[in-house]
FIGUKE-199469 format. One record per residue: residue in one letter; x, y, z of N, C-alpha, C in turn. Coordinates in steps of 0.05 Angstrom, whole numbers, padded with zeros to 5 digits, always signed. Example, Ala and Ser with C-alpha at 12.3 -4.5 7.8 and 13.67 -1.06 7.14 Angstrom:
# residues 2
a+00264-00114+00156+00246-00090+00156+00264-00066+00156/s+00257-00045+00142+00273-00021+00143+00258+00001+00157/
END
This chain:
# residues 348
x-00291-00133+00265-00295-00158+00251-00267-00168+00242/x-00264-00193+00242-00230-00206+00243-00235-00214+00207/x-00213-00211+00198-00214-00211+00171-00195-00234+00167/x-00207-00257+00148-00186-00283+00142-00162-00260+00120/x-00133-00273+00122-00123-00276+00106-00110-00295+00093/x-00093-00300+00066-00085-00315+00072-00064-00316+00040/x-00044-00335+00029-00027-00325+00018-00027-00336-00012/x-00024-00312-00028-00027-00321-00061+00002-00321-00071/x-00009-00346-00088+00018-00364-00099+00028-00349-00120/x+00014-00329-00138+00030-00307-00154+00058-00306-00156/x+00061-00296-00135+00089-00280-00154+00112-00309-00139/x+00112-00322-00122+00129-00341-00131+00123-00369-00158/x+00097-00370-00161+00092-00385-00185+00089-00377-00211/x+00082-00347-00211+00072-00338-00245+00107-00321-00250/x+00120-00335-00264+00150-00322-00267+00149-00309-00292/x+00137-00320-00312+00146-00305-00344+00127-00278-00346/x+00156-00264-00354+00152-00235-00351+00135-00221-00376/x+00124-00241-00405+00111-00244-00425+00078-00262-00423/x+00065-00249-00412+00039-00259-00412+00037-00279-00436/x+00029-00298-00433+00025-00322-00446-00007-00325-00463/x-00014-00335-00476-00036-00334-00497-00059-00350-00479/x-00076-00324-00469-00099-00335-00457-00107-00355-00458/x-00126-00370-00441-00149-00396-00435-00171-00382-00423/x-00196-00373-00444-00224-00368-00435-00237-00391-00430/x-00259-00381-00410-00281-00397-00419-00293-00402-00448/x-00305-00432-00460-00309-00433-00480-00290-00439-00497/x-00264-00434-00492-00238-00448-00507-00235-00474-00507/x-00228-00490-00530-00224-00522-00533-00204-00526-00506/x-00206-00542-00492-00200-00554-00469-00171-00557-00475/x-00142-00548-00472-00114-00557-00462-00115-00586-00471/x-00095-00588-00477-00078-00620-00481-00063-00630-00443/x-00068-00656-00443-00059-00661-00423-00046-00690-00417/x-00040-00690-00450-00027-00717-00463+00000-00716-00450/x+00017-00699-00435+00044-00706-00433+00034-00720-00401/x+00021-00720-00379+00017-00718-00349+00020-00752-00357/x+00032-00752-00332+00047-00776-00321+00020-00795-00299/x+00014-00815-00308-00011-00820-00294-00005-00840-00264/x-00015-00834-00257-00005-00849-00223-00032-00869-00212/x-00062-00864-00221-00075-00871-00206-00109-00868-00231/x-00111-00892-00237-00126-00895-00255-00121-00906-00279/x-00140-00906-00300-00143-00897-00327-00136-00877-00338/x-00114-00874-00352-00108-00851-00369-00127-00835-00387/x-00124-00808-00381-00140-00801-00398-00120-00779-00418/x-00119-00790-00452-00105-00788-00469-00117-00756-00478/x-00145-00756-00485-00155-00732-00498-00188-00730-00490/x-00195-00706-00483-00216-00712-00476-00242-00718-00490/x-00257-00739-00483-00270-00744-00507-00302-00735-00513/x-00309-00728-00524-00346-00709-00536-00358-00722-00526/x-00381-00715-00506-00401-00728-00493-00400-00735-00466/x-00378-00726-00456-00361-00729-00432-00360-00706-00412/x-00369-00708-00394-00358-00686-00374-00333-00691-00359/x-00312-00671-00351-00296-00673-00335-00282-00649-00313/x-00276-00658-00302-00269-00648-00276-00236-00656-00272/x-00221-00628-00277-00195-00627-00285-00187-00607-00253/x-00178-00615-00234-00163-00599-00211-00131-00603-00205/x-00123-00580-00198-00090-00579-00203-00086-00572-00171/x-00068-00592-00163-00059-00588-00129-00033-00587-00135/x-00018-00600-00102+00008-00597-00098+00009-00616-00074/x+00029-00637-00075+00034-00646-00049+00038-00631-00025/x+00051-00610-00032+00064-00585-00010+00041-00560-00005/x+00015-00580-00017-00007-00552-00013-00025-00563+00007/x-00027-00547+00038-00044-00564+00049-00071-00559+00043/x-00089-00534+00032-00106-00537+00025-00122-00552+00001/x-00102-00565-00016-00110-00582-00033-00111-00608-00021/x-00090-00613-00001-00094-00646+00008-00119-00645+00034/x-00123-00624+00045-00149-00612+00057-00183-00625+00036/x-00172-00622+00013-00201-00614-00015-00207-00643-00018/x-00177-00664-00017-00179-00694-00023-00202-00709-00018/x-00212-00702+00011-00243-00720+00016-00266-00705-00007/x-00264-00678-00016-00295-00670-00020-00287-00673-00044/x-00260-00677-00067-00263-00686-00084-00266-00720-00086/x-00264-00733-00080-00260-00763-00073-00307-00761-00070/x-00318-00746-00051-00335-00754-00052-00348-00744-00076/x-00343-00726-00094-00352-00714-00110-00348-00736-00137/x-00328-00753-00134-00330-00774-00158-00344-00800-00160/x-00351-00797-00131-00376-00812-00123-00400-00814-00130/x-00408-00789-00114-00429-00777-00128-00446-00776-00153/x-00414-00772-00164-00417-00768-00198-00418-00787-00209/x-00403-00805-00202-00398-00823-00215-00412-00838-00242/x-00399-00840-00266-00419-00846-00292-00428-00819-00303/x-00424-00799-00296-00444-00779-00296-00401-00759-00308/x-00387-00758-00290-00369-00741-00288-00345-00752-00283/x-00316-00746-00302-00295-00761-00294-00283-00739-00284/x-00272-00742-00255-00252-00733-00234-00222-00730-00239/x-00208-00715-00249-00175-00714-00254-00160-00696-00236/x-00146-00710-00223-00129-00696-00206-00106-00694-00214/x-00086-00666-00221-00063-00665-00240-00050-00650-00220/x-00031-00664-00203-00010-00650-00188+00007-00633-00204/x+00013-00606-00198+00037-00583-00218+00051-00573-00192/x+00072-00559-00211+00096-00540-00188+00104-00552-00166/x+00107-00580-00169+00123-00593-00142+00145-00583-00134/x+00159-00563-00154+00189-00552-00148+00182-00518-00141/x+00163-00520-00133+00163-00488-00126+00167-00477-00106/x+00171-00498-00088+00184-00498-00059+00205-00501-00062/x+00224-00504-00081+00256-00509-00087+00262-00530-00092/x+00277-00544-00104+00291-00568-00123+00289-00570-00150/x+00299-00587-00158+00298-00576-00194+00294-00608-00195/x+00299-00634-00182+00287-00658-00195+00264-00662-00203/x+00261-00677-00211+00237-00698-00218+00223-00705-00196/x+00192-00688-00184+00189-00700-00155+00166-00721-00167/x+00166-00739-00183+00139-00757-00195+00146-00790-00176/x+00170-00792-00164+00178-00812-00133+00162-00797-00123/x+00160-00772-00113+00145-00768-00092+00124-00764-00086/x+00105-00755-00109+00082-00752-00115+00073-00787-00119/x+00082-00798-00128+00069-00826-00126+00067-00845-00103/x+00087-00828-00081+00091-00848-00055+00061-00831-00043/x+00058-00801-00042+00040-00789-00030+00018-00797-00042/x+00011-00811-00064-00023-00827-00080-00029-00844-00070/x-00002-00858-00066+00002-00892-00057-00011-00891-00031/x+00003-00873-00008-00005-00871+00013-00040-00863+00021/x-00046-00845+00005-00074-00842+00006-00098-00861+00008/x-00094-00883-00005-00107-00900-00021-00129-00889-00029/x-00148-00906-00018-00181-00906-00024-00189-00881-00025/x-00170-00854-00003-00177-00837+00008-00181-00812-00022/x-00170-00822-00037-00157-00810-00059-00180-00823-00078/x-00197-00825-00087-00220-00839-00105-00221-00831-00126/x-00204-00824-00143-00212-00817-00176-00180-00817-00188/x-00183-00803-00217-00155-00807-00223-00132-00787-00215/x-00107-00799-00222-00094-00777-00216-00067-00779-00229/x-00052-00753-00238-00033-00754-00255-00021-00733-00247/x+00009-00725-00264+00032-00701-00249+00037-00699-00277/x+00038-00670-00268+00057-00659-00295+00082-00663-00299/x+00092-00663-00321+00126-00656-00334+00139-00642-00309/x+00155-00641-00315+00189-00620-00302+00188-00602-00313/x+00176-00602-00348+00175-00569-00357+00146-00559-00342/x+00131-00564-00336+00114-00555-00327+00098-00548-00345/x+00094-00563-00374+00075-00563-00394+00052-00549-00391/x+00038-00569-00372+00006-00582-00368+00002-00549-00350/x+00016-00537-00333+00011-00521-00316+00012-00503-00333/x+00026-00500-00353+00026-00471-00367+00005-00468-00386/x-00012-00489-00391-00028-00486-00424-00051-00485-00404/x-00053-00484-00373-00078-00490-00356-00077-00459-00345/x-00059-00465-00326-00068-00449-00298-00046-00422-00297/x-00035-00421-00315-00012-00396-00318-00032-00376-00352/x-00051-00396-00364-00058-00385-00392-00081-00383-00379/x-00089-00388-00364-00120-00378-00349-00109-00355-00328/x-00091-00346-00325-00093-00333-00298-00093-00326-00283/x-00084-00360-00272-00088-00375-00241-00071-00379-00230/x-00070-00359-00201-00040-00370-00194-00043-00385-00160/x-00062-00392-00148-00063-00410-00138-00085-00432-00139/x-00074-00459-00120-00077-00480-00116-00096-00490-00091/x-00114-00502-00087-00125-00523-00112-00141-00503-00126/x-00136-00514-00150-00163-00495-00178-00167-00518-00190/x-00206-00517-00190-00212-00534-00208-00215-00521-00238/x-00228-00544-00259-00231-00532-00293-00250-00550-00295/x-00279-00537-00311-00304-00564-00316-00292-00568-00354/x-00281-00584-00359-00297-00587-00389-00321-00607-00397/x-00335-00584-00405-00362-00597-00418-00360-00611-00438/x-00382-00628-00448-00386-00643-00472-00377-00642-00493/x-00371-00617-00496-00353-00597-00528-00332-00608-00534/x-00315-00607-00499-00282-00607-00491-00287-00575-00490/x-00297-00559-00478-00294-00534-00482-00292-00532-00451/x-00271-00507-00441-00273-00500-00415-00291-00493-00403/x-00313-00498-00394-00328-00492-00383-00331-00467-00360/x-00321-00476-00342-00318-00459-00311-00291-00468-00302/x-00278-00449-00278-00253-00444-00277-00254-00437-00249/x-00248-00444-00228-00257-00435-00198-00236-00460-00180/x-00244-00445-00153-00241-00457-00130-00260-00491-00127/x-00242-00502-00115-00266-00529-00118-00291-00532-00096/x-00294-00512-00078-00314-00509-00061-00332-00497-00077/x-00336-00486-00102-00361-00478-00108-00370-00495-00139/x-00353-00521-00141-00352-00535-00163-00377-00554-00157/x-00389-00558-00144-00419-00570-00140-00436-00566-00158/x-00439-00549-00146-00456-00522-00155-00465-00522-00193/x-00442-00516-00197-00437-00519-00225-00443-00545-00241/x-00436-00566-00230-00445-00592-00238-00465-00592-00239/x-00482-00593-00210-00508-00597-00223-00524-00572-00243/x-00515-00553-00247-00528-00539-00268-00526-00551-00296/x-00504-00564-00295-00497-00569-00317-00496-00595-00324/x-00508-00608-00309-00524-00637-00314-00554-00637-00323/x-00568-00608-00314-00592-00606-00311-00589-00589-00331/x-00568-00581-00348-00576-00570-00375-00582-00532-00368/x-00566-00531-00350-00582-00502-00347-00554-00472-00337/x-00535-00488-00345-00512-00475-00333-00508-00451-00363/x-00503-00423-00355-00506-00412-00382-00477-00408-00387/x-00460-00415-00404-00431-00418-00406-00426-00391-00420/x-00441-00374-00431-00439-00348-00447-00438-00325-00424/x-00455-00333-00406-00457-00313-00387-00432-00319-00368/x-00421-00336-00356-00407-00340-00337-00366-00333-00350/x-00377-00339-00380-00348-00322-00397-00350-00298-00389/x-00371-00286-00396-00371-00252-00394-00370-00234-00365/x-00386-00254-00345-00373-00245-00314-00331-00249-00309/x-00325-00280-00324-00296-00283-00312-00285-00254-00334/x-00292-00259-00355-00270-00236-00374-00281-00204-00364/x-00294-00203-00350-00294-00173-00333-00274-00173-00311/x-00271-00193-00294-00260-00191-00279-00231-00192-00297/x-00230-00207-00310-00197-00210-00320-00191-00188-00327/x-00211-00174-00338-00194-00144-00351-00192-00127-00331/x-00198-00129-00303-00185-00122-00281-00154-00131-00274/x-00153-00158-00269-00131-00167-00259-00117-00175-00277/x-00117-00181-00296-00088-00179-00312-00074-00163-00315/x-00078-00132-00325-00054-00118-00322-00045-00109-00297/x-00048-00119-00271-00036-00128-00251-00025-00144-00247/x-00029-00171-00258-00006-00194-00260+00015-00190-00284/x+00003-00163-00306+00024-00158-00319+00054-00149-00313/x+00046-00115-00284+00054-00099-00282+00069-00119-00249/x+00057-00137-00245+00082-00149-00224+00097-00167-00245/x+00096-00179-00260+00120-00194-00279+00141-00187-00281/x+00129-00152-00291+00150-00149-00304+00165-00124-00276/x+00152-00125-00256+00179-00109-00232+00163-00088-00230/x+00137-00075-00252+00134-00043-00245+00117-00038-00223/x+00133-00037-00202+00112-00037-00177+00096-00008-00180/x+00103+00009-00179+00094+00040-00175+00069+00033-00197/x+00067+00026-00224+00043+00014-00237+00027-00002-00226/x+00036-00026-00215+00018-00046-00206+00008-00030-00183/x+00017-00006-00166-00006-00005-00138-00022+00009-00155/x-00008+00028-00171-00035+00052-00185-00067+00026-00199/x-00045+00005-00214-00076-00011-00225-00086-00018-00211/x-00064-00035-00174-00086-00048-00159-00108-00031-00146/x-00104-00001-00133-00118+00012-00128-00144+00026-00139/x-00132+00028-00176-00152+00037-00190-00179+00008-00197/x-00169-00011-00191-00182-00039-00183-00207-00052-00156/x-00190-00032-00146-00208-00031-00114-00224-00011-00123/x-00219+00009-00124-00236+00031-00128-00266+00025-00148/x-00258+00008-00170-00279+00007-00191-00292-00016-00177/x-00281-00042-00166-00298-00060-00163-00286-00068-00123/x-00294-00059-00102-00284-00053-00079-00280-00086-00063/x-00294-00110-00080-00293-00130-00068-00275-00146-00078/x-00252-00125-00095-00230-00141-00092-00204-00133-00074/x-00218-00121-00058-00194-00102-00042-00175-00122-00027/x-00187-00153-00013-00175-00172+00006-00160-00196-00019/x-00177-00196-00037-00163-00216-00065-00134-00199-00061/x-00135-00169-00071-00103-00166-00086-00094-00149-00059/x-00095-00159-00038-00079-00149-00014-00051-00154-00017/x-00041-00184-00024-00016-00203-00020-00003-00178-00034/x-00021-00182-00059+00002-00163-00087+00006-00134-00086/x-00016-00128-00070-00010-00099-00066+00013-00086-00046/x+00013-00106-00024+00038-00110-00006+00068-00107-00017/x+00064-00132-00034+00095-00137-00044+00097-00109-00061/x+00082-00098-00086+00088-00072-00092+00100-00046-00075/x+00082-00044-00042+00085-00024-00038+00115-00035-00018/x+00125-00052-00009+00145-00061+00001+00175-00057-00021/x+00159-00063-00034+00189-00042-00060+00185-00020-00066/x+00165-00011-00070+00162+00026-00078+00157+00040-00067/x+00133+00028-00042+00140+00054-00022+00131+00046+00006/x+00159+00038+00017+00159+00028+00050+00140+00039+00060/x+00141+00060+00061+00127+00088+00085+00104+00075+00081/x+00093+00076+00060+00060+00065+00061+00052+00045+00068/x+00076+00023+00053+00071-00011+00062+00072-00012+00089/x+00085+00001+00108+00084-00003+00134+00056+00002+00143/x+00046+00026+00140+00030+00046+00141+00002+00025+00138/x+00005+00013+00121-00018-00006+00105-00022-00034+00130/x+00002-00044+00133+00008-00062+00137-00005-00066+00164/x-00007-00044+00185+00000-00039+00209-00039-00035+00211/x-00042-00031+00190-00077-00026+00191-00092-00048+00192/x-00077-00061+00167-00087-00095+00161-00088-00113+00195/x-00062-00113+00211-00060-00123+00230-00078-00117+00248/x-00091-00086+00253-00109-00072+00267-00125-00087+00265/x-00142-00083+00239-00166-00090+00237-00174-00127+00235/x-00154-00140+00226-00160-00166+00237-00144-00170+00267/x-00148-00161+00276-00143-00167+00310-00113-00186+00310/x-00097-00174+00297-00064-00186+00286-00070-00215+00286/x-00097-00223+00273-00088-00250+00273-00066-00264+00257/x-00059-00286+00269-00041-00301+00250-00036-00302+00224/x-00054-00300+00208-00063-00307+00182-00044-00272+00171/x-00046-00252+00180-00038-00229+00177-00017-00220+00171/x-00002-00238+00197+00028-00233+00198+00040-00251+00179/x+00030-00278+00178+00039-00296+00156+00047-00278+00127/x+00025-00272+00123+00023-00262+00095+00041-00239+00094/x+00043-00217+00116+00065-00198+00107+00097-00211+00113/x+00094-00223+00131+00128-00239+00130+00132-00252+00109/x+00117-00277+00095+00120-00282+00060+00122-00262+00039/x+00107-00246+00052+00117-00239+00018+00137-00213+00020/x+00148-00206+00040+00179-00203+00045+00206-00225+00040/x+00194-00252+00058+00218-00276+00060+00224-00279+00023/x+00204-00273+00008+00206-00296-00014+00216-00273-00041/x+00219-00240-00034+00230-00220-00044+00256-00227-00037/x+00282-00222-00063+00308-00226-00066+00315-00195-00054/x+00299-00178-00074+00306-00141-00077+00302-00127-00068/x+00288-00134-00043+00284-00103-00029+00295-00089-00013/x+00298-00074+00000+00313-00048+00019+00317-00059+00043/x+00349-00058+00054+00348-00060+00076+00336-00054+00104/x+00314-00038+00091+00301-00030+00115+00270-00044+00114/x+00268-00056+00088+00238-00072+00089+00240-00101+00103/x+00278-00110+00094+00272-00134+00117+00270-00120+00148/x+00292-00108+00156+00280-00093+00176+00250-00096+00188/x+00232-00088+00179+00210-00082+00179+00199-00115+00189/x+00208-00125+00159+00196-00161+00167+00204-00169+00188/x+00234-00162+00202+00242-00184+00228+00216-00171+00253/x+00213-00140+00250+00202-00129+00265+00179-00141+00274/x+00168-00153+00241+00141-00165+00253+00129-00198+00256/x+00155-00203+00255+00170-00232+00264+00168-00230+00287/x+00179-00216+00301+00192-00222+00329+00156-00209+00353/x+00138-00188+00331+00110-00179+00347+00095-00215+00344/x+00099-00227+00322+00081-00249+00313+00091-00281+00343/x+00120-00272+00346+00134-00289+00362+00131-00280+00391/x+00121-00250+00405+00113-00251+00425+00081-00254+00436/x+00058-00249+00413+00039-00255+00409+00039-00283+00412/x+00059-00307+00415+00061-00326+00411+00045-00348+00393/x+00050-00329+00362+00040-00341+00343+00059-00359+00330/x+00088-00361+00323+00105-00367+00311+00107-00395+00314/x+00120-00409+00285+00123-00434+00291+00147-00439+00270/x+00160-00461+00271+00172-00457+00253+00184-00451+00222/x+00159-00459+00214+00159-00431+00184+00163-00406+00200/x+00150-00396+00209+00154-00360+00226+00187-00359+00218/x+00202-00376+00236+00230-00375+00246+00243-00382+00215/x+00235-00404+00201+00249-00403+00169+00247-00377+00158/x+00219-00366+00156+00224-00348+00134+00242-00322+00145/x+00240-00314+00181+00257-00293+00193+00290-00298+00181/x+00292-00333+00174+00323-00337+00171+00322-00319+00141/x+00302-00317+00120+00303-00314+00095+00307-00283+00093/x+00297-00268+00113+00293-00247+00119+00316-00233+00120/x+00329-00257+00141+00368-00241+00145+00385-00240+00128/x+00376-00268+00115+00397-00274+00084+00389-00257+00065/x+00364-00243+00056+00362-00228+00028+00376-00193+00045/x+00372-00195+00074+00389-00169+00067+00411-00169+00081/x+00427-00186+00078+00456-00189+00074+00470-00205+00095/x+00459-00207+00121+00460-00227+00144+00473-00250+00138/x+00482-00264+00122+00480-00294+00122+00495-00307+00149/x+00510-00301+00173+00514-00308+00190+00485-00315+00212/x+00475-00297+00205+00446-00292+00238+00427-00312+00213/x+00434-00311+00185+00414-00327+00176+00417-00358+00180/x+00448-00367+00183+00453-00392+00188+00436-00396+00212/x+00456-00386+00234+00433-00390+00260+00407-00389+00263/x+00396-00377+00259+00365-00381+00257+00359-00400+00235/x+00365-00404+00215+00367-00432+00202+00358-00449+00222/x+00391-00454+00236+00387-00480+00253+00372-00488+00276/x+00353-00453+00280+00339-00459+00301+00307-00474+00287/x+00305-00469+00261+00286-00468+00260+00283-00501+00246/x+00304-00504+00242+00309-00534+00233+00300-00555+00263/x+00317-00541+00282+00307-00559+00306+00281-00556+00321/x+00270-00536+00311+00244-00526+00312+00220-00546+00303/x+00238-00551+00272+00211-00569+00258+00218-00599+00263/x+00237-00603+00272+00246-00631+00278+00233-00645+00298/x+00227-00619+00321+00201-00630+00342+00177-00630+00339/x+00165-00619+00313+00141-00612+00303+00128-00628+00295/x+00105-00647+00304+00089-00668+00291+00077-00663+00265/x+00074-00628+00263+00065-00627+00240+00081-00609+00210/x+00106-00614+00220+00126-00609+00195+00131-00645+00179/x+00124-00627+00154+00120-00653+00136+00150-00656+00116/x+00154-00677+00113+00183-00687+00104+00196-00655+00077/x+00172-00653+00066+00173-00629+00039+00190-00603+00062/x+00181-00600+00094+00176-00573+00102+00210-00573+00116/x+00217-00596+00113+00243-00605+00127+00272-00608+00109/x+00259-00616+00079+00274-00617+00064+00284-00580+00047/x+00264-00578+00054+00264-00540+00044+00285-00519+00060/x+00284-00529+00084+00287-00517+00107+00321-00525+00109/x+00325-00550+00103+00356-00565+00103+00371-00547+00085/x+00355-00547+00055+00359-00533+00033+00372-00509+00032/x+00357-00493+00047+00355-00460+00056+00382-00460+00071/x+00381-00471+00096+00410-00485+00109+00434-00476+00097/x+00441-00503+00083+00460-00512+00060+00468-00483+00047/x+00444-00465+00033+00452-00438+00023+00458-00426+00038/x+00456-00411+00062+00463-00400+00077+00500-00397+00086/x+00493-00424+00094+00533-00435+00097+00549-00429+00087/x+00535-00440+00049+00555-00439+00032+00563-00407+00023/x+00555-00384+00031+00558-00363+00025+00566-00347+00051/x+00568-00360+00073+00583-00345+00095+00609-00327+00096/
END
């Protein structure tokens, strides 16, 4: 049986090495007074008697601009009934330090109609993202948030199972006591895993992720990404070992190799012999003739974190002319890629 994988935004998005003051279910709903509004009616504070529907994307996320139609029909649907907020965060998490709210408004603009409810971007501090989806948790995108009538967080999920929830909770029947006490079981699983990667203790984080699998076994494919990157700093022998099973058993699909070449490319610290490892399975992913030009960027990232920066220029530039022919490298995937470039050179 072929097993999806696929890649969590963790450890390049959740950076502070001080866990931040929770967001349960049932907690008064986040402020979201600083978000920059692009598309709609502002919404200042949320107000009692109100349902809403709060989801956090990314221009540079294709599965959120993927979600755009079934949220768009979902405000439809709702409409009168449920207000729809779409709050773009971490536009710089792909690299740059400006202000991307030009570019997030050209990408609204462009949408039009397609785009049916409101929509707003966070700060440059990344406010709105931290009192949301870093104090809940959450470290990937798209995540929706219900607040109920209260302003109280309601539910906290993926937006494919955000239906669901609505109508329970139109029909008065959604139990918000019970669905706290399912998420805060799970959390007291995975947090001191997102603790013990914060703060670097890999040799901790596999012992919790394992002792995690073990107690509850259906999270074994959830904390794969993180269990990787641990054992890729603490203990190669295994991560290979691991790695080489994962590939087995999903029939090396794509999705596979992606995920262990990320979360090598996007490690500064590890052993010359784990990039090693990554080009190795760069170059299996590239005769399988899976590779595309991300493949070839992140191999350049591969050469630069362990010490290459000549073979990293070049492959740079292959992969630059790579995406230049690519109908489906998007201006974000080109500008990243220039970026990466530019560093490379300047440290030759």
């Amino acid at each position: 049986m072929k097993l999806a994988f696929g890649i969590a935004l963790a450890g390049a998005l959740l950076s502070a090495a001080t866990p931040p003051s929770y967001l349960r279910l049932g907690d008064p709903a986040p402020s979201i007074a600083s978000a920059r509004w692009l598309k709609g009616n502002p919404v200042r504070a949320f107000e009692k008697g109100h349902l809403y529907v709060v989801e956090f994307w990314a221009t540079w996320c294709g599965p959120c601009r993927e979600n755009i139609p079934h949220l768009t029909e979902l405000a439809r649907a709702y409409k009168g009934k449920v207000d729809v907020i779409g709050i773009d965060i971490w536009e710089n998490a792909k690299g740059g330090t400006a202000d991307a709210l030009p570019k997030v408004a050209r990408f609204v603009k462009a949408q039009g109609p397609k785009m049916g409810y409101r929509v707003a971007a966070d700060g440059p501090d990344g406010r709105i993202a931290d009192a949301w989806m870093k104090a809940a948790s959450e470290a990937g995108i798209p995540c929706s948030f219900l607040v109920d009538r209260e302003g109280r967080v309601a539910w906290i999920g993926h937006p494919s199972a955000l239906e669901g929830v609505l109508k329970e909770t139109l029909a008065g029947t959604y139990d918000l006591a019970a669905a706290r006490t399912r998420r805060e079981t799970e959390l007291e699983i995975t947090r001191p895993i997102e603790e013990a990667m914060a703060a670097k203790d890999y040799p901790r984080a596999i012992r919790v992720i394992d002792a995690a699998v073990e107690k509850r076994p259906a999270l074994k494919h959830p904390l794969t990404y993180q269990r990787l990157v641990a054992l890729y700093h603490a203990d190669l022998e295994l991560g290979r070992k691991v790695s080489r099973e994962i590939l087995e058993e999903s029939g090396h699909e794509p999705g596979a190799y992606w995920m262990m070449i990320a979360a090598m490319a996007v490690q500064t610290d590890l052993s010359p012999e784990a990039y090693a490892f990554g080009r190795t399975l760069v170059a299996e992913a590239e005769q399988r003739g899976q590779a595309n030009f991300m493949f070839t960027a992140m191999k350049a990232e591969l050469y630069f974190n362990g010490g290459d920066r000549q073979e990293a220029a070049r492959i740079g530039e292959e992969a630059l002319a790579a995406a230049l022919k690519d109908t489906h490298a998007t201006p974000a995937n080109l500008a990243l890629i220039r970026k990466n470039l530019a560093r490379y050179k300047e440290t030759r």
